[in-house]
C-alpha positions as CSV (number, residue, x, y, z in Angstrom):
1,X,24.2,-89.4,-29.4
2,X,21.8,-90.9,-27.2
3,X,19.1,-88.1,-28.7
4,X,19.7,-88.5,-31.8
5,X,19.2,-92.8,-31.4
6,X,15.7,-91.9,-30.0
7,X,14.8,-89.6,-33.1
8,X,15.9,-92.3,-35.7
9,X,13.9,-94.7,-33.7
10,X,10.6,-92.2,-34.0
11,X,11.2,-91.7,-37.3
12,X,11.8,-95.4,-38.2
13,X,8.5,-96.3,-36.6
14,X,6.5,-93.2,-37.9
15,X,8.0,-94.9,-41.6
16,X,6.5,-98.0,-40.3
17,X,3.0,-97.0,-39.4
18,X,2.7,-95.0,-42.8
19,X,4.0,-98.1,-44.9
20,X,1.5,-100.5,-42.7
21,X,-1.4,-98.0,-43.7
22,X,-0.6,-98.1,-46.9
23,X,-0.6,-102.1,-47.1
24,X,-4.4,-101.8,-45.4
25,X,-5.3,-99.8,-48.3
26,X,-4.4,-101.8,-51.0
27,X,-5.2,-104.9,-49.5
28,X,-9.0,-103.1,-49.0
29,X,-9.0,-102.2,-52.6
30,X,-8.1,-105.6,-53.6
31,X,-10.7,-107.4,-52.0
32,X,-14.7,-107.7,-53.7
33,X,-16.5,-104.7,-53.9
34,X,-19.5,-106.8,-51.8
35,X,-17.5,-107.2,-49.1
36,X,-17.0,-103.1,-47.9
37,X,-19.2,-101.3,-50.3
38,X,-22.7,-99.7,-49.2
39,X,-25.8,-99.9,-51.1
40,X,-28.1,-97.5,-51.7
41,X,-29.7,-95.8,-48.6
42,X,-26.9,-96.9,-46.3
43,X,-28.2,-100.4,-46.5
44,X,-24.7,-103.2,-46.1
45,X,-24.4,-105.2,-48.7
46,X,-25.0,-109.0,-47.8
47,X,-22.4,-111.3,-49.2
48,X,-24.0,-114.4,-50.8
49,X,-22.8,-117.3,-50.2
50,X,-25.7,-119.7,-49.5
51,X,-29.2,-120.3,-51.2
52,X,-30.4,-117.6,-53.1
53,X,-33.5,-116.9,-54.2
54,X,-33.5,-115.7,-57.8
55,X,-36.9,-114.1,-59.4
56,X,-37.5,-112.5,-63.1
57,X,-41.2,-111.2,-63.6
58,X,-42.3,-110.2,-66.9
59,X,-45.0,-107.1,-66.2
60,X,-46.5,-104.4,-67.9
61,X,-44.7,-101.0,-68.2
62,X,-45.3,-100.2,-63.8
63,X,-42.3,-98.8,-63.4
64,X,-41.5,-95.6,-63.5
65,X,-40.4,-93.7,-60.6
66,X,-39.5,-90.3,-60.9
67,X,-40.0,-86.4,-59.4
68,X,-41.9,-84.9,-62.7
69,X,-44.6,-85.7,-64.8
70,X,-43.8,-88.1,-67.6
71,X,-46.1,-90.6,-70.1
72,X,-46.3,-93.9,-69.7
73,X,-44.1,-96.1,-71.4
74,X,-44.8,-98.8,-73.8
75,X,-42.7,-100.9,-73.4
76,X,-43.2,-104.0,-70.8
77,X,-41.0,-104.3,-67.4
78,X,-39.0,-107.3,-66.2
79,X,-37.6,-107.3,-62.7
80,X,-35.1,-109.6,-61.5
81,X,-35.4,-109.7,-57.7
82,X,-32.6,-111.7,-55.8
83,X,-33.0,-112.5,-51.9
84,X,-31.4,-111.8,-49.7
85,X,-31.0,-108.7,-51.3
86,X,-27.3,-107.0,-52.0
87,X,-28.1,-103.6,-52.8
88,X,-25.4,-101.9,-55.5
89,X,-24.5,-105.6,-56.5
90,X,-25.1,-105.8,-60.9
91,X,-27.6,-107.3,-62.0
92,X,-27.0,-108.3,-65.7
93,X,-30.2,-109.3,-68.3
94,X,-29.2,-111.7,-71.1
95,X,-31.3,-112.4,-74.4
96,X,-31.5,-115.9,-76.1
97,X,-30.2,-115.5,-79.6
98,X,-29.7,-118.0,-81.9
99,X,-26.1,-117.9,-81.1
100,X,-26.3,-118.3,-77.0
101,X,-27.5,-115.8,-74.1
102,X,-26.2,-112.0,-75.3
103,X,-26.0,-109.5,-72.7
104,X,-28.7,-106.7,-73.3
105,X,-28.5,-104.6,-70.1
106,X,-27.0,-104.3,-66.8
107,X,-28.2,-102.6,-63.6
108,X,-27.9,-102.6,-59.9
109,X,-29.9,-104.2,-57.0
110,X,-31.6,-101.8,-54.9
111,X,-33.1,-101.9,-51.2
112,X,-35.3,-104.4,-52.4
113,X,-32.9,-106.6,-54.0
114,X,-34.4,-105.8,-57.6
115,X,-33.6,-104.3,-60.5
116,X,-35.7,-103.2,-63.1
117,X,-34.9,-103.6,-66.7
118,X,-37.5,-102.2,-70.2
119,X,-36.4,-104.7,-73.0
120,X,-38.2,-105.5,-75.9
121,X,-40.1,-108.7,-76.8
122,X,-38.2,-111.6,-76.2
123,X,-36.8,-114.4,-73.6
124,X,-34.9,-113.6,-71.4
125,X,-32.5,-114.2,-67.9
126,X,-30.9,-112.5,-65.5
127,X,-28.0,-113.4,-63.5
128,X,-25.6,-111.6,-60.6
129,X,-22.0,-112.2,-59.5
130,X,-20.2,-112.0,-56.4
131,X,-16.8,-113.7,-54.9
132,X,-16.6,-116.4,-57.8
133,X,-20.7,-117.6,-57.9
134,X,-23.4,-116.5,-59.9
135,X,-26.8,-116.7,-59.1
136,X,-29.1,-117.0,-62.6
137,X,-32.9,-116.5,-62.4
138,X,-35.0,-119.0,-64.8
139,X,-36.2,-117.6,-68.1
140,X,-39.3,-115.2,-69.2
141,X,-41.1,-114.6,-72.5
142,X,-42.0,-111.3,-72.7
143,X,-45.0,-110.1,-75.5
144,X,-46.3,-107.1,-75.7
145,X,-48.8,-105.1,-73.6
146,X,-51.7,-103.2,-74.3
147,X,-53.7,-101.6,-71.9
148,X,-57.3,-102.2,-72.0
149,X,-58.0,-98.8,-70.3
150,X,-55.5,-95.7,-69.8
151,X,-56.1,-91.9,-69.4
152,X,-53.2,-89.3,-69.3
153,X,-55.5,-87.0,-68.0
154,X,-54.1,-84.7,-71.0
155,X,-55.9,-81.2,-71.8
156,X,-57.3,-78.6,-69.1
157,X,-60.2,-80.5,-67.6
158,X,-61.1,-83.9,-66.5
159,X,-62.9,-86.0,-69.6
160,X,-66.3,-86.4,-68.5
161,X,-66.9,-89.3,-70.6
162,X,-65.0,-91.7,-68.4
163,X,-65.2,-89.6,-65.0
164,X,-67.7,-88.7,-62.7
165,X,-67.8,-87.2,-59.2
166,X,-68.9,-89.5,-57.0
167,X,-72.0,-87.6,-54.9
168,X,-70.7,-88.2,-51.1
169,X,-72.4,-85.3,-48.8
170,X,-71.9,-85.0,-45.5
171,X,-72.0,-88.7,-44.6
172,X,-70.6,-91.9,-46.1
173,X,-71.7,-95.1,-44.5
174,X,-68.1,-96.4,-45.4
175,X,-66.6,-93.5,-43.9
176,X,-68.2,-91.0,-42.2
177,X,-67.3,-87.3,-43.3
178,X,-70.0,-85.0,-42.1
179,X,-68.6,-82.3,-42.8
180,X,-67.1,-83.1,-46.1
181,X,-68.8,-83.4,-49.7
182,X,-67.6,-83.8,-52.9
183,X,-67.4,-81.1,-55.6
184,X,-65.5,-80.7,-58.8
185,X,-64.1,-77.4,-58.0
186,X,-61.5,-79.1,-55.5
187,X,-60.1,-80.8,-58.5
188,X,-58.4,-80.0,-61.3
189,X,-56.3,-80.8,-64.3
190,X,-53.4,-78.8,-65.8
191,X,-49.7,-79.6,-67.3
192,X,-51.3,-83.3,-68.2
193,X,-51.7,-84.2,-64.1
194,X,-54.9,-84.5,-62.8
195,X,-54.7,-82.5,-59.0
196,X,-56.7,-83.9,-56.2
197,X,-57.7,-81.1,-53.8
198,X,-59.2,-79.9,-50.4
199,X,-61.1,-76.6,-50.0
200,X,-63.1,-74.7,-48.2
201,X,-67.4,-75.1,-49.2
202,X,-68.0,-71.4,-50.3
203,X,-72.1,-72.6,-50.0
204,X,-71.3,-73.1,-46.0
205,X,-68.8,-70.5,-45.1
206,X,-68.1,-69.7,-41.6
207,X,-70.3,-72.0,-40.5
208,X,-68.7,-74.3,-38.0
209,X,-69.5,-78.4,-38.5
210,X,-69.5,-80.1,-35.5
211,X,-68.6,-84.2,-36.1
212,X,-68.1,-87.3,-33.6
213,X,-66.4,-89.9,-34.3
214,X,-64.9,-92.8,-31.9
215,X,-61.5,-91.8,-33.1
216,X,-61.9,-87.8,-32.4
217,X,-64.6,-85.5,-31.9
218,X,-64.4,-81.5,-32.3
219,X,-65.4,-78.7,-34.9
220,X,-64.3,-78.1,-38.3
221,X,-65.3,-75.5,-41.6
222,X,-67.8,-77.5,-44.0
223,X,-65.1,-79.2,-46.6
224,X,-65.0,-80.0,-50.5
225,X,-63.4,-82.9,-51.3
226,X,-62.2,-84.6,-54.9
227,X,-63.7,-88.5,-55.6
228,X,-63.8,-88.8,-58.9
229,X,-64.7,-92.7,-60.1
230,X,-65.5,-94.5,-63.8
231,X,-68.6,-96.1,-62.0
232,X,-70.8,-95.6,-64.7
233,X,-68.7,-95.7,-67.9
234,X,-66.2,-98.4,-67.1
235,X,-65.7,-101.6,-64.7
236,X,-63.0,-104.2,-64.8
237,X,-62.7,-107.7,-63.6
238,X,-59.6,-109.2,-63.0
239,X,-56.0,-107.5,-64.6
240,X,-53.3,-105.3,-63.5
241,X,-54.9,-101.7,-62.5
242,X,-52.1,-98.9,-62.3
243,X,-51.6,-95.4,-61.5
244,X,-48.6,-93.0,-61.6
245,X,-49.2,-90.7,-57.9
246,X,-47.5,-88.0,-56.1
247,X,-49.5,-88.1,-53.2
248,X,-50.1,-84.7,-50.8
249,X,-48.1,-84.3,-48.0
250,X,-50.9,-82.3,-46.1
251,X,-52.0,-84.2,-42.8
252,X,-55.8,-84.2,-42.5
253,X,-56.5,-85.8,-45.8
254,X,-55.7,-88.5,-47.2
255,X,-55.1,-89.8,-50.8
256,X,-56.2,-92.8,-52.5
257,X,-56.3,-95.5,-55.3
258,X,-58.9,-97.9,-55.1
259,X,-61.8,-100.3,-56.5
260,X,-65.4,-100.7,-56.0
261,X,-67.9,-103.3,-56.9
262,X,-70.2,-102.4,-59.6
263,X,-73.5,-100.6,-58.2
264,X,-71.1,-100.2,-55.1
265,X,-73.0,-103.1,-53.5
266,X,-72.0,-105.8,-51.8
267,X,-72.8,-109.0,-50.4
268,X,-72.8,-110.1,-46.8
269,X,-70.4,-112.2,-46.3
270,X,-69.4,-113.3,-49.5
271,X,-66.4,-111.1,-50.7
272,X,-66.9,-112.9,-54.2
273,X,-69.3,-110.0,-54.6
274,X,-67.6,-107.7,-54.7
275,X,-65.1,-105.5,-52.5
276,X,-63.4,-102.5,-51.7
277,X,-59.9,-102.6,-53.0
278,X,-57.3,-100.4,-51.8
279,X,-54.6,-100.1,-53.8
280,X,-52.8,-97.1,-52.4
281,X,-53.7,-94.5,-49.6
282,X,-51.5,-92.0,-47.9
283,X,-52.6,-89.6,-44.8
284,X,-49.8,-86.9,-45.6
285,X,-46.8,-86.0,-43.1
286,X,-46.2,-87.4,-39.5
287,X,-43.4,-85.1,-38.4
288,X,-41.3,-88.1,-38.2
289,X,-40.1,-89.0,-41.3
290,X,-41.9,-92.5,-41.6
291,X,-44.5,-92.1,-43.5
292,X,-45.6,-94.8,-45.4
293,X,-48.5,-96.2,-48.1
294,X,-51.2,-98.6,-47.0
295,X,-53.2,-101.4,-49.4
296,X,-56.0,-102.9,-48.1
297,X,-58.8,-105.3,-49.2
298,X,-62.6,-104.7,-47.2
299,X,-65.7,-106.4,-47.1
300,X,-69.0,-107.0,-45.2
301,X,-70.5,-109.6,-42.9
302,X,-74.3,-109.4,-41.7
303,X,-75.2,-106.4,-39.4
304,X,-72.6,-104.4,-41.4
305,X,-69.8,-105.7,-39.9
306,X,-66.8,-104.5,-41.7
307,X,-63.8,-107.0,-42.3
308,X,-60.1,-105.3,-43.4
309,X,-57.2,-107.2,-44.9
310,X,-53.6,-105.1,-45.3
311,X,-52.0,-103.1,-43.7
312,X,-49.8,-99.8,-43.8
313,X,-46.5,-101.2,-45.4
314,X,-43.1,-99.1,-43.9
315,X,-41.4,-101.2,-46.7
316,X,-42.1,-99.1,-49.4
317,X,-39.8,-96.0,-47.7
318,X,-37.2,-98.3,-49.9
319,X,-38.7,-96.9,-52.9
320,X,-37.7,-93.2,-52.2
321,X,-35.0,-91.4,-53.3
322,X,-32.3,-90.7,-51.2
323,X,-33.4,-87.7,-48.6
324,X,-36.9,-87.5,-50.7
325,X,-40.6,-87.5,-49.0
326,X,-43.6,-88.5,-50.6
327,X,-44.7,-85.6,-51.8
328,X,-41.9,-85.2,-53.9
329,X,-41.8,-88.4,-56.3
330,X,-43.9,-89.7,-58.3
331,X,-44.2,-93.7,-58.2
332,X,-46.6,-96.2,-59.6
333,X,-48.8,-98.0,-57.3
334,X,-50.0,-100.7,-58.8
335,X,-52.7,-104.3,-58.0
336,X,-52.1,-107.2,-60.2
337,X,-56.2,-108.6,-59.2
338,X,-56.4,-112.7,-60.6
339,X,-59.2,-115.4,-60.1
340,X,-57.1,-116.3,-56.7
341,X,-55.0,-113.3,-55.2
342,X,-54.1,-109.7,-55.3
343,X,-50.7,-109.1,-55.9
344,X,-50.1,-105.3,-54.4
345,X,-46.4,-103.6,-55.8
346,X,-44.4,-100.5,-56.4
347,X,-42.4,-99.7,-59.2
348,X,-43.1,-103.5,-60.3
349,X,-41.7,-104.4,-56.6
350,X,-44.0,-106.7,-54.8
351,X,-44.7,-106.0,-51.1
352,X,-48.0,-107.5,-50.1
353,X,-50.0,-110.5,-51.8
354,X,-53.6,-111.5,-50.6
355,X,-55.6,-114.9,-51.4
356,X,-58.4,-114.2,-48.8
357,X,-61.5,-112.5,-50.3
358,X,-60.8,-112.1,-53.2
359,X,-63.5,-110.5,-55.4
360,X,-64.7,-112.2,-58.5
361,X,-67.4,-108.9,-59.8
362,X,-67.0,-106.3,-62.0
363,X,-65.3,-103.2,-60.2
364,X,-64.5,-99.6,-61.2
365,X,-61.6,-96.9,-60.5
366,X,-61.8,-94.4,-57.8
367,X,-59.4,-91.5,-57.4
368,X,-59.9,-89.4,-53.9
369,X,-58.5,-86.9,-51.5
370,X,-60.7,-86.4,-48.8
371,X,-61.2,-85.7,-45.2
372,X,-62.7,-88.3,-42.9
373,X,-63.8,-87.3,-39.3
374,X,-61.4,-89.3,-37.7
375,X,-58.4,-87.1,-39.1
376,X,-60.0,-83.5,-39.1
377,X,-58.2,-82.3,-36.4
378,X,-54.9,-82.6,-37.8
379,X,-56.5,-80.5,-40.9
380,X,-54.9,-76.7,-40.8
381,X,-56.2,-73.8,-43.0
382,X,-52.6,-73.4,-44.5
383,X,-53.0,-77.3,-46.2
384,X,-55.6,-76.7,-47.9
385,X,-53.9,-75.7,-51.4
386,X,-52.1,-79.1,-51.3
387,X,-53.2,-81.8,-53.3
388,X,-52.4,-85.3,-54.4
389,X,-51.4,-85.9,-58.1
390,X,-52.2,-88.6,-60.6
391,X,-50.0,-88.5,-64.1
392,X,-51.4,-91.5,-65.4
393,X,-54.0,-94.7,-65.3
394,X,-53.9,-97.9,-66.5
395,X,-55.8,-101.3,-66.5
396,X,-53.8,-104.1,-68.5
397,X,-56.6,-107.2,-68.9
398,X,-53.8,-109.4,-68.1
399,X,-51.8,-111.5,-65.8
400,X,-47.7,-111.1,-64.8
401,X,-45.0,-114.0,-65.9
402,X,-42.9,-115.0,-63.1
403,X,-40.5,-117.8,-62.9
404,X,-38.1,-118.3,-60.1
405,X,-35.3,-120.3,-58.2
406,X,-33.4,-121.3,-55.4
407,X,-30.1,-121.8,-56.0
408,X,-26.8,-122.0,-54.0
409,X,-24.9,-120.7,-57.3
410,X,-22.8,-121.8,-60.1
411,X,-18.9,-120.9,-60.0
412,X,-18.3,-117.9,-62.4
413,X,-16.9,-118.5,-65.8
């Protein structure tokens, strides 16, 4: 009797745990999704419940992510961007219509708190909900935009009439590469992707190149490298310069986006004049899994002095697909350049603004993989069939809309 007492009791509390789990459950599943869901990456999902930042911008099409080749869109971005962020939280655009706001689209915040919608011309808002408060951005026209300049790099070589290849042999006052010039057969174009390369100079084989540099010193094979530039067909001032990139994932080179004064000539001290604008570089695989994009903004004082602005940004890892490098997907890097600032993004997400030297001359488009002495020795003969790849360029002779607002939130209807 006494046995059988002590197994009812077992089983009664074994019944008791089971129905308890079960309660936790439910109750879990009742509660909002912000409190215990993940967002993408891992990130935890912050639950609002103070001031919110809340931020639509009205851009040209700059986003467009992806791991293959595509053309670039027409129609214009908008990207709501809430802070803190709450990544996996919707994100829903309305319209104004003569009858009241309609909903158009819906999407969900990312790492950066964003999400991007492609609507057509119009005005529009966008709001988020979460435990009984929305948070509403203010309102954007959107118009259309054209781009002033583009090239799809379509066809099986490189058009001539816009490009050039930038004469840099075995020195570069900006930075040195003495054993390094530039030659078109380290470039190419095929499948409608222009491919930035490395190679070996057939002119100089087996002839070792010794370089010093106060970074490294050592030997290396004489090098081609791709810089092709629109300096004598095409310069812009002021607008919103983008390219589509995959960048290499080779160490020992490095990819890159930038701008150069017209004449590449500047004026001492007075970055008005002109300066070199970086909007993208990347120096290929650290073996750590943190590599990251760098934007910078140079100019000169007297004697040659070089002064940098930027930085490397480990931000923009936000951007990547889950588990995904680089070298595998394709994003837009983009530099919206006005009268008073740069505004640096990716995929239409801002991560740097600048309002010191900024450059009021006419500037053209550079496109570059190349080997600098300071990184040679990271170089191996096995990299040298990588390459860094552009789908697309644009310049848009234009300025962004952005309108934004703090807010503590309105109670849901």
């Amino acid at each position: 009797m006494q046995l059988e007492q002590q197994v009812d009791r077992s089983k009664s509390v074994r019944t008791a745990l089971v129905i308890g789990l079960l309660v936790t459950v439910l109750l879990l599943a009742l509660l909002p999704s912000d409190v215990h869901a993940a967002g993408k990456k891992g990130g935890k999902q912050t639950t609002r419940t103070g001031s919110v930042r809340a931020t639509l911008t009205s851009l040209p099409p700059i986003v467009q992510p992806g791991t293959s080749p595509a053309g670039p869109q027409d129609t214009g971005s908008l990207v709501a961007t809430f802070s803190p962020a709450s990544p996996g939280q919707t994100v829903t655009l309305e319209r104004r219509t003569r009858q009241g706001w309609k909903v158009v689209a819906t999407a969900r915040e990312d790492a950066w708190g964003a999400a991007a919608f492609a609507p057509r011309a119009g005005t529009y808002r966008a709001t988020t909900t979460s435990r009984g408060r929305t948070w509403a951005t203010r309102t954007v026209t959107t118009s259309r935009w054209t781009p002033a300049f583009e090239d799809t790099f379509s066809g099986t070589d490189l058009d001539l009439s816009v490009w050039n290849d930038q004469k840099r042999e075995h020195e570069s006052v900006y930075a040195p590469r003495t054993c390094a010039r530039v030659d078109p057969s380290a470039r190419r174009v095929d499948g409608g992707v222009l491919h930035l390369g490395v190679a070996l100079d057939p002119a100089r084989s087996g002839l070792p190149c010794s370089y010093t540099h106060p970074r490294a010193s050592g030997t290396s094979p004489y090098l081609l490298n791709s810089q092709v530039a629109t300096e004598h067909t095409r310069a812009f001032r002021h607008g919103i310069v983008a390219a589509r990139i995959k960048p290499q994932r080779a160490k020992g080179m490095h990819s890159g986006f930038w701008l150069l004064p017209q004449g590449t000539k500047y004026v001492d001290g007075v970055p008005a004049g002109g300066t070199e604008i970086d909007v993208m570089e990347f120096f290929g695989e650290n073996g750590r899994g943190t590599e990251t994009v760098g934007s910078h903004i140079h100019y000169y004082e007297a004697g040659w002095n070089k002064v940098s602005l930027g930085d490397m940004f480990p931000t923009l890892r936000r951007s990547l697909g889950a588990k995904r490098s680089w070298w595998e997907e394709f994003h837009v890097f983009s530099v919206e350049w006005t009268p008073r600032e740069y505004i640096f993004r990716i995929d239409g997400r801002e991560y740097y603004r600048e309002a010191k030297a900024v450059s009021q001359a006419p500037q053209y488009l550079v496109l570059s993989n190349l080997t600098s002495d300071y990184e040679l020795g990271e170089l191996t003969a096995d990299e040298l069939g990588d390459t860094a790849q552009v789908d697309w360029v644009r310049v848009f002779d234009a300025t962004s809309h952005q309108t934004s607002r703090v807010t503590s939130g309105r109670k849901a209807s």
